[in-house]
Backbone bond lengths (Angstrom), bond angles and torsions (degrees), N, CA, C in turn:
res aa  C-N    CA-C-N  psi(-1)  N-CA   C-N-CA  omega(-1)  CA-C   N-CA-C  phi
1 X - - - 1.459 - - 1.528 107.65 -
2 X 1.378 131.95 125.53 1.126 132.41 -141.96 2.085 75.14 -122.81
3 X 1.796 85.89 170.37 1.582 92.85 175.32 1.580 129.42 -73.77
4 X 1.576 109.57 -22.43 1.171 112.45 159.48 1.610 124.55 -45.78
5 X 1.433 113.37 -60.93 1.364 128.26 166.55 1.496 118.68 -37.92
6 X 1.147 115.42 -64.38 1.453 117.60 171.60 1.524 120.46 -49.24
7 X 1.657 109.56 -30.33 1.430 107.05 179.41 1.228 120.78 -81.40
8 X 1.706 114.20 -23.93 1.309 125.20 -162.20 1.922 90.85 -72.70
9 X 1.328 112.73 -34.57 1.303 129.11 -171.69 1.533 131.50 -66.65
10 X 1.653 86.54 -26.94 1.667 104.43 172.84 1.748 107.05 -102.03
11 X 1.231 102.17 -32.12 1.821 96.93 168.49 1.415 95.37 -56.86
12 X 1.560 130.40 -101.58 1.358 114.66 -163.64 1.645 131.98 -28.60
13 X 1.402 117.52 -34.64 1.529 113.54 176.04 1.768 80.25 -72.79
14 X 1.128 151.99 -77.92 1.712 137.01 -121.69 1.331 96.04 -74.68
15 X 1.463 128.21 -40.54 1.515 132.02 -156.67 1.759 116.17 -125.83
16 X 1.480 90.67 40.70 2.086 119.10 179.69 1.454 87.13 -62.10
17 X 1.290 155.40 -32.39 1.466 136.35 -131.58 1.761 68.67 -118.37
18 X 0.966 137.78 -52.09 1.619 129.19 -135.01 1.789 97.26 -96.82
19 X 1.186 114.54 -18.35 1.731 115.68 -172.22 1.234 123.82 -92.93
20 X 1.524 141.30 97.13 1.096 108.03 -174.68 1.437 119.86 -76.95
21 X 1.726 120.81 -169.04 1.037 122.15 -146.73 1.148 88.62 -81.17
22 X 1.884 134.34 -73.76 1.322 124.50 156.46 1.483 143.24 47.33
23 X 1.705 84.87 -96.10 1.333 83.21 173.59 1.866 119.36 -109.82
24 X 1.209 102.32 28.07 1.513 110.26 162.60 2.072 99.65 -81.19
25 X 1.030 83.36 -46.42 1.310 95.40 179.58 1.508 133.07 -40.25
26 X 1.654 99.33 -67.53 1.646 112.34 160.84 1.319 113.73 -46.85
27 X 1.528 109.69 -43.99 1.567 108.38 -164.70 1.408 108.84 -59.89
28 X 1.072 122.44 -35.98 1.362 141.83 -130.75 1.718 88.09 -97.08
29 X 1.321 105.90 -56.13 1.718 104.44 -172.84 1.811 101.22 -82.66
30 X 1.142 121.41 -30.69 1.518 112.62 168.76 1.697 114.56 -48.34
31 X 1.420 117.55 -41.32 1.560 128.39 -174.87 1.538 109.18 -100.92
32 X 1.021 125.13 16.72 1.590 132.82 166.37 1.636 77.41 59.19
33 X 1.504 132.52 92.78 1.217 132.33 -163.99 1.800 100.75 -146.24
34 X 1.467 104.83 -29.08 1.608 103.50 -170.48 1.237 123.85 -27.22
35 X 1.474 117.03 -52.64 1.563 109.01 -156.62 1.838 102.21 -94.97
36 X 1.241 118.83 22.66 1.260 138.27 170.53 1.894 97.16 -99.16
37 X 0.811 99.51 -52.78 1.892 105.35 -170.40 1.574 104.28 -74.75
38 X 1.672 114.32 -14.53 1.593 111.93 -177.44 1.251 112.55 -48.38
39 X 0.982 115.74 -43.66 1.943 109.38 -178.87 1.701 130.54 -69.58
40 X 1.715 100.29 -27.03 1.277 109.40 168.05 1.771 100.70 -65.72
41 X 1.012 117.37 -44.67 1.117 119.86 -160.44 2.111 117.58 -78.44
42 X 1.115 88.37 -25.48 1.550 89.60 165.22 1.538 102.07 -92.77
43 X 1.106 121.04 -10.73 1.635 101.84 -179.37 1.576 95.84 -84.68
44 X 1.066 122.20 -53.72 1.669 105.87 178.45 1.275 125.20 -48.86
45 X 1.523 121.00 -42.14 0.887 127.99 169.06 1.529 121.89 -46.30
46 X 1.197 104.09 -17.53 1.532 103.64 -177.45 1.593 107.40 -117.12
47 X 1.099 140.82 -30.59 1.444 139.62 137.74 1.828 98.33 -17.89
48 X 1.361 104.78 -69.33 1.380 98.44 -149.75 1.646 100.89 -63.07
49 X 1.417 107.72 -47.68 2.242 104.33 177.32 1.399 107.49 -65.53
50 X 1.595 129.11 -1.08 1.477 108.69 151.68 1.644 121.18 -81.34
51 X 1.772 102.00 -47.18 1.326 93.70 172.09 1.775 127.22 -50.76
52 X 1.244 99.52 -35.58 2.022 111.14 -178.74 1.702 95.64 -49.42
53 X 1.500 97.55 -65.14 1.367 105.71 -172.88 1.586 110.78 -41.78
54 X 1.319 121.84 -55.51 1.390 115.54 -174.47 1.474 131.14 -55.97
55 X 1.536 103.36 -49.77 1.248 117.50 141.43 1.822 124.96 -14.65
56 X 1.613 87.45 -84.51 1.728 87.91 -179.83 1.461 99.03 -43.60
57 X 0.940 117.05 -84.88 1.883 123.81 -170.64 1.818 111.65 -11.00
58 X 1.477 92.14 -57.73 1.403 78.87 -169.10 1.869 120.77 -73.85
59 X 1.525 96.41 -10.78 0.864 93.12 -164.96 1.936 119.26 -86.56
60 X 1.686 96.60 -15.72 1.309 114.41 175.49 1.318 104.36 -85.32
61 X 1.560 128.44 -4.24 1.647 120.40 -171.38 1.759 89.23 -90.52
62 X 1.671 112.48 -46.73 1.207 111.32 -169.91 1.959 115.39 -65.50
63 X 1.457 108.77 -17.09 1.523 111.10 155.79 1.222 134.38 -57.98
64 X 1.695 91.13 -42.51 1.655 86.42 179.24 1.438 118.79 -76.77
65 X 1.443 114.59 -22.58 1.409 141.82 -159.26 1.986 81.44 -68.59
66 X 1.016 116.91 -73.33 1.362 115.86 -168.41 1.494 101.07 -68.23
67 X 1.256 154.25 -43.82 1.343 138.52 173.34 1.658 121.12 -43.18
68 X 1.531 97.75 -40.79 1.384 109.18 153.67 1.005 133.38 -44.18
69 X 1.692 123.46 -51.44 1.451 130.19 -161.84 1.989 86.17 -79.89
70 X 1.224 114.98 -59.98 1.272 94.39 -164.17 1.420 131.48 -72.92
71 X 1.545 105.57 -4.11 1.531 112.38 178.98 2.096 81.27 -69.66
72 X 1.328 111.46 -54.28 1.497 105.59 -151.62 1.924 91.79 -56.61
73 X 1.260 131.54 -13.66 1.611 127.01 -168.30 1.656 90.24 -80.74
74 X 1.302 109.54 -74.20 1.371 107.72 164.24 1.222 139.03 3.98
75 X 1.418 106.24 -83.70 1.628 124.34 143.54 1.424 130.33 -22.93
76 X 1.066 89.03 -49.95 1.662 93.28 174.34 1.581 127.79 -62.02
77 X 1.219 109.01 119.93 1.955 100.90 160.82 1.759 115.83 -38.18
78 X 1.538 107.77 154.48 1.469 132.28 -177.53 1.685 100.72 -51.32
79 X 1.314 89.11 -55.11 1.919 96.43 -176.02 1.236 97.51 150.29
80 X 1.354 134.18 -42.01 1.804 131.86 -171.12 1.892 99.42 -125.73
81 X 0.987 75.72 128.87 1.530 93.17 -174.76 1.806 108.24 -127.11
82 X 1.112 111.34 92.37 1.225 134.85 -171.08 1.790 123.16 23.63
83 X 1.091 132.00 -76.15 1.449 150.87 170.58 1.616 127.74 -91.83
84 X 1.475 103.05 -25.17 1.613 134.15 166.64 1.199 123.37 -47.48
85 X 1.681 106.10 -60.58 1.893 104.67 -172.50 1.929 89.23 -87.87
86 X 1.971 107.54 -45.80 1.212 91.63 -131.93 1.896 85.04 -118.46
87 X 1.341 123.49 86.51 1.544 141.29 -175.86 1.230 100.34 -42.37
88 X 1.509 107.74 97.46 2.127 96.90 153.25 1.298 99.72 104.83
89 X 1.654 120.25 12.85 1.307 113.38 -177.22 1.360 99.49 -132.98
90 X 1.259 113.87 119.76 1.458 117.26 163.56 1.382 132.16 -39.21
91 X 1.490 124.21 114.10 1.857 123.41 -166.36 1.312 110.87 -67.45
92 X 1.218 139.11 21.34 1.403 137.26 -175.22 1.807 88.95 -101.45
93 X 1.742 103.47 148.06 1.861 104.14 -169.28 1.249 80.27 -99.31
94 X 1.570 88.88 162.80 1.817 116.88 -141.50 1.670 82.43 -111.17
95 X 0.938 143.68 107.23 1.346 166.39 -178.93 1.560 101.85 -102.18
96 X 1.480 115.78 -44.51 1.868 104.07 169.16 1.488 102.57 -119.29
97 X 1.725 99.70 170.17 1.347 87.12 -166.32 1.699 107.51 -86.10
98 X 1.245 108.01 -140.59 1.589 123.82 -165.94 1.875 97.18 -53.58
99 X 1.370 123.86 -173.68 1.200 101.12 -179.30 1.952 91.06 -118.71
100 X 1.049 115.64 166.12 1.719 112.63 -159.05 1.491 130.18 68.82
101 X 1.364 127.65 10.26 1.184 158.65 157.88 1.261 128.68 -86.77
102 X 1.487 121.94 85.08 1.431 115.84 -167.64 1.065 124.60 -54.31
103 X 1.595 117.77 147.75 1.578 114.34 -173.35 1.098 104.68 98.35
104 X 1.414 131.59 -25.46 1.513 132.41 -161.34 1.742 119.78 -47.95
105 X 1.908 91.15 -23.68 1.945 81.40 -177.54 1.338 78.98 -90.91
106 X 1.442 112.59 170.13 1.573 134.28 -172.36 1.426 98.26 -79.60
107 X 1.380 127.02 -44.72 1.570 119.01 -153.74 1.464 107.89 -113.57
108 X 1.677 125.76 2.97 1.406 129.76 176.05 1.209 101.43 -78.75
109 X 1.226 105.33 173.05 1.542 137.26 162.19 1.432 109.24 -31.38
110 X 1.776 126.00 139.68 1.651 96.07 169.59 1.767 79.75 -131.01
111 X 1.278 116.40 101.65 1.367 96.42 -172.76 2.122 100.35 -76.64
112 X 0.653 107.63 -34.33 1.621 105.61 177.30 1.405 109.97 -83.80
113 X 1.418 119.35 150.38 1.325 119.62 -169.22 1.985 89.50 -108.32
114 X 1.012 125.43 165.82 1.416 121.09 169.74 1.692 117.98 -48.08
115 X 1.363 130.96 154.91 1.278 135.33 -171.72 1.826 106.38 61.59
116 X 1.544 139.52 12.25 0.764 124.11 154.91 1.692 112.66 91.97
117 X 1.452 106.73 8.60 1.296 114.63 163.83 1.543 107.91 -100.17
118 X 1.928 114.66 154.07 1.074 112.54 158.72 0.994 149.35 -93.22
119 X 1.828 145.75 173.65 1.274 99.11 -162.48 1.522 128.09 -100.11
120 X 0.838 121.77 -162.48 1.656 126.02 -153.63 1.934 90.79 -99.87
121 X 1.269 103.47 130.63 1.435 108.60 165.88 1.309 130.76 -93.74
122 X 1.326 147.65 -172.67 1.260 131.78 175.71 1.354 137.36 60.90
123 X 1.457 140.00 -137.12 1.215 143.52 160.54 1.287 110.15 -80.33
124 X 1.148 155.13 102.35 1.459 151.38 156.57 1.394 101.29 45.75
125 X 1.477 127.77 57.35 1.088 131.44 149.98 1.818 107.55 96.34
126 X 1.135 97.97 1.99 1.941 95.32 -170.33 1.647 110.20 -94.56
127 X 1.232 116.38 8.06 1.685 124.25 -174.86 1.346 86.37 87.70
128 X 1.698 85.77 -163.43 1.535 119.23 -163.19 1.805 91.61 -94.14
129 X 1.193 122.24 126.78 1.661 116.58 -179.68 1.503 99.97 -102.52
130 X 1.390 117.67 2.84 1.620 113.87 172.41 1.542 108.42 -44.20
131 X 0.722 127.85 144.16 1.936 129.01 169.98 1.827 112.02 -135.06
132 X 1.457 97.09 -23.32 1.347 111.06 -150.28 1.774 110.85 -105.49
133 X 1.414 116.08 -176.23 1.440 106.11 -154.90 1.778 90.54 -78.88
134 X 1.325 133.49 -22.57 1.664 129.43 -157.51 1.826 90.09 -87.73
């Protein structure tokens, strides 16, 4: 083991944060250097299957975390549950209004507009501004 070797060996352990893997790498097989760089190289190697690992983890906790939330939505009632929220009122949705309330079916006639006025014809109340032959 010559002094080159030893140095190439103490640069990578002193300056691990500043090298990437790369070009430790090239260098290393360009200078018949590999089994000098073996230790840089299992230490990254193992940085990197902790980071993977953490990764996965969090990312399967945050799966279940949401499979959870929506099984618990799921679970849950609509919000009105027949006689429960809303006393004395039939659970079928009220699509017309009260019954004796004109207008009450959705798609009839409403000849009265609410408060007992009728309704407005034309453009927002200004008549018909047609004048012309169309």
């Amino acid at each position: 083991m010559c002094i080159r070797d030893r140095f190439f060996t103490v640069c990578l352990y002193t300056c691990y944060e500043l090298v990437k893997p790369d070009v430790a790498l090239e260098l290393s097989w360009r200078f018949g250097l590999l089994e000098h760089a073996m230790p840089f190289f299992i230490q990254i190697m193992r940085e990197l299957t902790t980071r993977v690992d953490t990764v996965q983890k969090k990312h399967e906790d945050r799966e279940k975390k949401e499979e959870k939330q929506a099984k618990q939505q799921l679970d849950q009632p609509l919000g009105f549950v027949g006689d429960m929220l809303l006393p004395g009122m039939n659970p079928q949705l009220m699509l017309m209004g009260p019954p004796g309330m004109p207008g009450g079916n959705m798609g009839g006639p409403n000849p009265m507009m609410p408060g007992g006025f009728p309704p407005m014809g034309g453009l927002g109340g200004f008549g018909s501004m047609n004048t012309g032959p169309f």
